[in-house]
N, C-alpha and C positions, 0 to 999 in steps of 0.2 A: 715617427713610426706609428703607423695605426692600428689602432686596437682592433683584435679579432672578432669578428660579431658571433655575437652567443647563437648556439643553436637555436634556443626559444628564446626570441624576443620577449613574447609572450607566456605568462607562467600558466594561464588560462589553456593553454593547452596541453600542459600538465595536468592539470587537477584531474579529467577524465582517466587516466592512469593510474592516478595517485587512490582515489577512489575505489577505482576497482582492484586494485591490489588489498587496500584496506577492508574491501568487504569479500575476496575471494575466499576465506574461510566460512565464512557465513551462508556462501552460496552453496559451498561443495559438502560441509559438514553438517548440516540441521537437518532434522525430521521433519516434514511437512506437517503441518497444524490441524486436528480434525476438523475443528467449525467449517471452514471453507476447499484451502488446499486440497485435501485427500480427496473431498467432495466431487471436484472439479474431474481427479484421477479417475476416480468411480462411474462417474458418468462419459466420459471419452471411451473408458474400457468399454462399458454395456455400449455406444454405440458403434466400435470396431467391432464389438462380437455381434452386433444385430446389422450390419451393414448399414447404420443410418449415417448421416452428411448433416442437415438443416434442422431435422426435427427427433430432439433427446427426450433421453430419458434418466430419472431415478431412481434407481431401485424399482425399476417398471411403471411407475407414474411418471407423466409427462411434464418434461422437465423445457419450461419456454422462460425462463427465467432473465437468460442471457440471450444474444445472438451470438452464433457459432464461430466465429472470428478467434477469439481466444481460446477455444473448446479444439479448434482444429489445429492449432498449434502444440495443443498437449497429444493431443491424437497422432500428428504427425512425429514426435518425439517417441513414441512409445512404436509406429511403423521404425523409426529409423535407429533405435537401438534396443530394440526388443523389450524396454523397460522403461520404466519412468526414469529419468536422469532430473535431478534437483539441478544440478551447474548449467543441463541445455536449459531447462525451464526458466530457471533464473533469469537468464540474461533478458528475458521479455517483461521483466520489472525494472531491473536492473539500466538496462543499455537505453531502453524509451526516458530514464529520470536522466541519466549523461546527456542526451543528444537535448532534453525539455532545456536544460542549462546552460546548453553551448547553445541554442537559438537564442534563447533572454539574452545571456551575453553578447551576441554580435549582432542582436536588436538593436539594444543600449549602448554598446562602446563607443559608440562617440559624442556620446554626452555624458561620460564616466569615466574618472581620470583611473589609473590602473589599479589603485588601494581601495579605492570602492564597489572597482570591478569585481576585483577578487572577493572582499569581501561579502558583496551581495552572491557572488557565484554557490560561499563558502555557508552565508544563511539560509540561503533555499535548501541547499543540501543534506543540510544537517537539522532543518525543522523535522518537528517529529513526527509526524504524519507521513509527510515528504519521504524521509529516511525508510518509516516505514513500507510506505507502498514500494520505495527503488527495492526493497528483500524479502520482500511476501510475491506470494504468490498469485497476484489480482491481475484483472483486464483494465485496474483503474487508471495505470500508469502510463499505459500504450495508448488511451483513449485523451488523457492530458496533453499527450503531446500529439496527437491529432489535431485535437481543439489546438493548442498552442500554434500549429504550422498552417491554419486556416486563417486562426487571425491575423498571421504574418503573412500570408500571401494577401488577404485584404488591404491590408495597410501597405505592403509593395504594391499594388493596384491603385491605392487613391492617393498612393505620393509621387507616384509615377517611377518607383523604382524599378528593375529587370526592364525583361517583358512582360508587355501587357498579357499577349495571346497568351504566355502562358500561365500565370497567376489567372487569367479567369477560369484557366482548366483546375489546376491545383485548387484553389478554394473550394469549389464542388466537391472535388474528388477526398479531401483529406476530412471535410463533414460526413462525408458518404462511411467512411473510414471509421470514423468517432462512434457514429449511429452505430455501425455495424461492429462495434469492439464492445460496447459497454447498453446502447438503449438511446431514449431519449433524448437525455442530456447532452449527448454528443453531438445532437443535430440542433439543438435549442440554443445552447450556448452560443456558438459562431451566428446565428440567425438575430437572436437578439441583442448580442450584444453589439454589431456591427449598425444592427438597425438604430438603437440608440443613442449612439455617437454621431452618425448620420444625425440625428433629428436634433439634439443639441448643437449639432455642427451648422443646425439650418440647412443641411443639404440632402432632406429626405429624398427629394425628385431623385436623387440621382443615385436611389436605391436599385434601379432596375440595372444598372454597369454593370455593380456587382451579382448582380440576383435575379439576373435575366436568364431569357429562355433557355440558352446553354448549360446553367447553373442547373436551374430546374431539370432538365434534361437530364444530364446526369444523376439527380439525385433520385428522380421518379425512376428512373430507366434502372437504378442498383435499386430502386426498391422493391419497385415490379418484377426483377425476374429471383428478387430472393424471397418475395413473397409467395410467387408463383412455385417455386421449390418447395417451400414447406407448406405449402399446401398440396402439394403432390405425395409427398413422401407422409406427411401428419394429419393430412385431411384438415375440414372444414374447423371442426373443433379446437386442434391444436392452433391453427392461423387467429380464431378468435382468443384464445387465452396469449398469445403473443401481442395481438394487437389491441385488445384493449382490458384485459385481465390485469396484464403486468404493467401498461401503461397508464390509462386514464383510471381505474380502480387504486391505484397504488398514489397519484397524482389528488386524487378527490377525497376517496375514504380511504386509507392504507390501512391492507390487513395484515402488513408486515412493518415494525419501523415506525409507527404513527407517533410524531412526537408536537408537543406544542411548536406555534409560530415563531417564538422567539430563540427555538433551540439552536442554534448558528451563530447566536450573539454569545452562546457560551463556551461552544467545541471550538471557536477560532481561536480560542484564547491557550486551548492545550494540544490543538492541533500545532499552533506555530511555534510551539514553544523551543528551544529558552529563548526566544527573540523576541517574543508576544510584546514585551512591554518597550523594548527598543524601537519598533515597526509604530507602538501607538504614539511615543514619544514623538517620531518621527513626523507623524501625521495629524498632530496637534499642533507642534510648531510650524507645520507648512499653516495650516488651517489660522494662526492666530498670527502671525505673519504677513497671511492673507497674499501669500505666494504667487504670482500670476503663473497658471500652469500653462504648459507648453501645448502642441496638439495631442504629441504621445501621451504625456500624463491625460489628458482628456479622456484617450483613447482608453489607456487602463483603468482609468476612473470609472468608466460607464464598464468596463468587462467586470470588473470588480461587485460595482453598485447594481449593476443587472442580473449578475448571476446569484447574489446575496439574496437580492430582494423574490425572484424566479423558484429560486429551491425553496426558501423559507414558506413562500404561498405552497409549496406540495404537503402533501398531508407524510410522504412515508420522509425521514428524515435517517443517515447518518451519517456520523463525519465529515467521512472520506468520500460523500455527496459533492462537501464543496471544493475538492483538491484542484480542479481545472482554474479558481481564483487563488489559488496560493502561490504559484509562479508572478502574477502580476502585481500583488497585494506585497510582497516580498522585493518588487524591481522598482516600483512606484513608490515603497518609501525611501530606497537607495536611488533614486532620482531627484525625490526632496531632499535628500542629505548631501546631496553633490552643492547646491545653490544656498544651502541651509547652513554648509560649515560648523556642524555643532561646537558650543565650547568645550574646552578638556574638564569644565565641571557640569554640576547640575544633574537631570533626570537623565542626559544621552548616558553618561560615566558610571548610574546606579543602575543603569537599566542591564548594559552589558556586568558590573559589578554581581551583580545578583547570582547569575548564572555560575561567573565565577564561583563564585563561593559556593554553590552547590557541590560542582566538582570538588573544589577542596576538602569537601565530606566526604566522598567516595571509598574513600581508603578506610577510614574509621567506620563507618557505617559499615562494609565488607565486612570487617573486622569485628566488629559489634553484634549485628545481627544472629548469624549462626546461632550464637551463646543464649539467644534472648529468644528467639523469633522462630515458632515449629515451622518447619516446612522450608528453613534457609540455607539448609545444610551442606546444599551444592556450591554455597558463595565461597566455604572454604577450600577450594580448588585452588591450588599454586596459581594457575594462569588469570582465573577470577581477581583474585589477590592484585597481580601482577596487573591487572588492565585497568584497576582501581587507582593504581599506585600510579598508573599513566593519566588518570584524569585527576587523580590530586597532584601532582605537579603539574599540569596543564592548570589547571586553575591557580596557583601559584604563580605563576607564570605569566599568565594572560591579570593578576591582581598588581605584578610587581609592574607591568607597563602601564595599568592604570595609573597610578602611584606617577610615572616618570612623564615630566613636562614635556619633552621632546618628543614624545610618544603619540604620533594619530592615536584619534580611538577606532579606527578599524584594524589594527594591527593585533588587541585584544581578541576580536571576533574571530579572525584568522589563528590564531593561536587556539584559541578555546575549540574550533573547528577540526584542526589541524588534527589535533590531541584527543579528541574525541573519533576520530578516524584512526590513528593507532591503536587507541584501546580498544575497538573494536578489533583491530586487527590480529592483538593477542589473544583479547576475551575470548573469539573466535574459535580458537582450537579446543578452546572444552566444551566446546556442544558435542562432542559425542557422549561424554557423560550426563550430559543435561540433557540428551534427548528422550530420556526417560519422562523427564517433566512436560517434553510439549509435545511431542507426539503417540503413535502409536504402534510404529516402527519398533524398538524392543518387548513391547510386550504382546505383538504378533508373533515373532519370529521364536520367544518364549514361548507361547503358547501353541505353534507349530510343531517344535520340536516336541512338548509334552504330548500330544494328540498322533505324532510319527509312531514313539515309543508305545504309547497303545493300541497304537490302531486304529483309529476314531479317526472321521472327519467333519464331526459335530461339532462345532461352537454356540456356547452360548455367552448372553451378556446379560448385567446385572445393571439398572442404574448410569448407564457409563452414557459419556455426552457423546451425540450421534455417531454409533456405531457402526451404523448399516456401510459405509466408506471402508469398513477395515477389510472389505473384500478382495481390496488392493492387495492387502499383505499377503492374506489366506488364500485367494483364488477362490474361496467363495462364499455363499453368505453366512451370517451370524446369523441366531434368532432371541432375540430378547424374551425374557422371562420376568414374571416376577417373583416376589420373595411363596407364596404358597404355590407357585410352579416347584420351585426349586425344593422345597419342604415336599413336595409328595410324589420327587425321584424324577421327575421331567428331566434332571442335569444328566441323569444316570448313566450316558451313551456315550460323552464328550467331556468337554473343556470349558470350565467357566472362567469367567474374567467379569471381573466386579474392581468398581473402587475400592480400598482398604477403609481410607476414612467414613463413607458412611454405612460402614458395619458397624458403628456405632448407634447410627440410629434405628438399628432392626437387630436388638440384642438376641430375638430368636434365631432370626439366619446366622449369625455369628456362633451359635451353641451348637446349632446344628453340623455346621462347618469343619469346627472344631476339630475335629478327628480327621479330615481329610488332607490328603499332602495339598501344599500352599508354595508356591513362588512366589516373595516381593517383586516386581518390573517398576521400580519409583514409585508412583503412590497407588498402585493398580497392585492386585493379589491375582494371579493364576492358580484355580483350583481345578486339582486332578478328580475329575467327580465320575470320569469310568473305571476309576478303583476303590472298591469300599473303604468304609475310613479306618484308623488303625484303634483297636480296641486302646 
């Protein structure tokens, strides 16, 4: 009798489900983050309400920051449901890190037996950066898997994989893509790393295949008539702060971001983490080994070493700069670990070990904090609890297979991963209470409703980290003040919104205050300041 074949051979095509389930609370329930998120909302609005396409704006200064790529996606969300929606927006973090993970994987799978498959699927996923970028709300993620599906079409093209004719279209067009999602890096990246491979390959000459006229063509041809737009609509000015304000200024002398040379030798270490020291394990015993690498390893080697060595020479530096090498840096050590065989002891066993045990605190630290620590007091939420209690027994768990001979050690990885995607899953549902803490969603909506009831639709702000965004909430602007504004009645017409905590350190604004009605919104205070105070 023959055995029925399982729907999914494959559990790899799982995981992308598995995933998004796990983080569907995360998408639908949080506050957008003022630093960047709201930022983004604010400026698509002013240019729906100014009729602009290519050339934005902020708070009426010229906003060339970005290319409109990502900007017209929040813009088109806000035409097609009247409102901003976090779950549409999402999914353009979110579904570009699914699809960057199912390309590595069906790059690699046939040089990856299926527990390593999985398990490199399950490290990329859950690195933290990684994680990060798939649930924020950035253009950095959609621009990774540009770069990502450029280098793959290149390498379909010099391995003779598909079609030709079409991989020479596709390379163009998916850099064209990168450029136009995020900036330079998108165009730099697939150019030099492709070329460096090439030249250690010995097969410079045969640079022009790839990067011929037709290549060109395409790239000048998207640059030319988006250049030619925004110089139409932005004039001469804004085309020059695009094209070399935010590029070669930011590249030379950065007026934003400016960090030493060697700052990338320290964020990859918490960027990838809890794997950082598993990945370096990895890559010290290919290296002392003296490992014969394959072409593909070659090939990652130089996207790796190129892009490392590229950003680090730019003067503006962050992070999430070098997220386009953490796909490859993360499949190239799960490359060497396929030929490598770790043993079930040693540095491979301490390295996943470690992480464990992190998790195994999770529950106790939850627990702990609150009691100890101002400002934790959200940890004690049932569900908080509850997503703790899921990652200490995931680390329990993922400790007890350590411990078991029979046990791969990618089976730990998988477990710690697994487990760490459930407890998001539960953690999830109490961001509505915690959205006090990270955005500025309740305490607009609070300060609306106070400003309804009197009549006012004056805002002000106090101190509060970039407010001008909150226009989103209110529909219109705030205007900051400071403490001798507010001392000699400037609030008098409106609503303030100030930090609570540092009304500590302006003991006069606090006395003054005093007497006026006060809303807590988490760690923000809504003052009623067009109603005198109460004797």
């Amino acid at each position: 009798m023959k055995r029925p074949k399982p729907i999914f051979r494959d559990p790899l095509r799982l995981l992308p489900w598995f995933i998004l389930l796990a983080l569907l609370p995360v998408m639908l329930l949080r506050d957008y983050t003022p630093s960047n998120e709201l930022r983004y909302l604010s400026i698509a609005d002013e240019a729906l309400a100014e009729g602009h396409i290519f050339a934005f704006a902020c708070q009426g200064e010229p906003y060339a920051d970005k290319p409109p790529l990502y900007l017209w996606i929040v813009m088109a969300g806000k035409l097609l449901f009247g409102e901003h929606r976090m779950g549409f927006l999402a999914l353009f973090s979110l579904v570009p890190a699914l699809l960057l993970v199912r390309t590595m994987d069906r790059w690699t799978r046939e040089l990856m037996g299926r527990g390593q498959r999985l398990a490199a699927a399950f490290a990329l996923a859950t690195s933290g950066l990684f994680l990060g970028l798939a649930v924020v709300l950035r253009m950095d993620m959609l621009m990774c898997l540009f770069i990502t599906l450029a280098l793959r079409s290149f390498w379909r093209l010099h391995t003779g994989e598909g079609s030709a004719r079409r991989e020479r279209l596709l390379l163009p067009l998916y850099t064209f893509l990168a450029l136009f999602t995020k900036g330079p890096v998108g165009l730099l990246v697939p150019i030099v790393s492709t070329l460096v491979y090439l030249a250690f390959a010995r097969q410079l000459r045969t640079a022009g295949r790839y990067w011929g006229w037709r290549a060109w063509a395409v790239l000048l041809g998207g640059c030319a008539l988006w250049f030619t737009a925004v110089w139409l609509e932005g004039g001469r000015e804004y085309l020059d702060n695009l094209l070399f304000h935010q590029t070669v200024d930011r590249a030379v002398d950065a007026f934003h971001h400016k960090e030493p040379v060697w700052y990338y030798l320290v964020s990859v270490w918490y960027s990838l983490a809890p794997w950082s020291l598993l990945l370096a394990a990895l890559f010290v015993a290919a290296a002392r080994r003296r490992l014969r690498i394959t072409p593909l390893e070659r090939f990652f080697l130089c996207i790796v070493g190129s892009t490392f060595v590229m950003l680090s020479a730019f003067s503006s530096k962050i992070a999430v700069y070098l997220a386009p090498a953490f796909p490859f840096i993360v499949y190239l050590a799960f490359l060497f670990w396929q030929r490598i065989r770790p043993a079930r002891n040693g540095w491979f066993a301490a390295a996943i070990a470690l992480p464990a045990l992190v998790w195994t605190a999770a529950l106790p630290a939850v627990l702990l904090l609150p009691r100890h620590v101002e400002g934790t007091g959200f940890l004690a939420d049932g569900r908080c609890i509850a997503a703790a209690a899921l990652l200490t027994l995931t680390g329990l768990v993922a400790g007890a297979e350590l411990l078991r001979r029979r046990t791969g050690l990618t089976r730990p990885i998988r477990t710690l991963a697994a487990g760490t995607f459930c407890a998001l899953f539960v953690g999830g549902f109490a961001l509505p209470r915690l959205n006090e803490q990270i955005g500025y969603g309740p305490l607009c909506r609070t300060a609306r409703s106070v400003a309804a009831a009197d009549g006012t639709t004056h805002y002000y702000v106090w101190r509060m980290h970039r407010p001008e965004a909150m226009d989103v909430y209110l529909g219109c602007d705030v205007e900051a003040v400071t403490t001798e504004e507010v001392l000699a009645g400037r609030c008098a017409d409106g609503v303030l919104l100030l930090p609570e905590r540092r009304l500590d350190d302006d003991p006069a604004l606090g006395a003054a205050l005093a007497g006026y009605e006060c809303r807590a919104v988490g760690p923000h205070v809504v003052v009623r300041t067009a109603r005198p105070p109460q004797p």
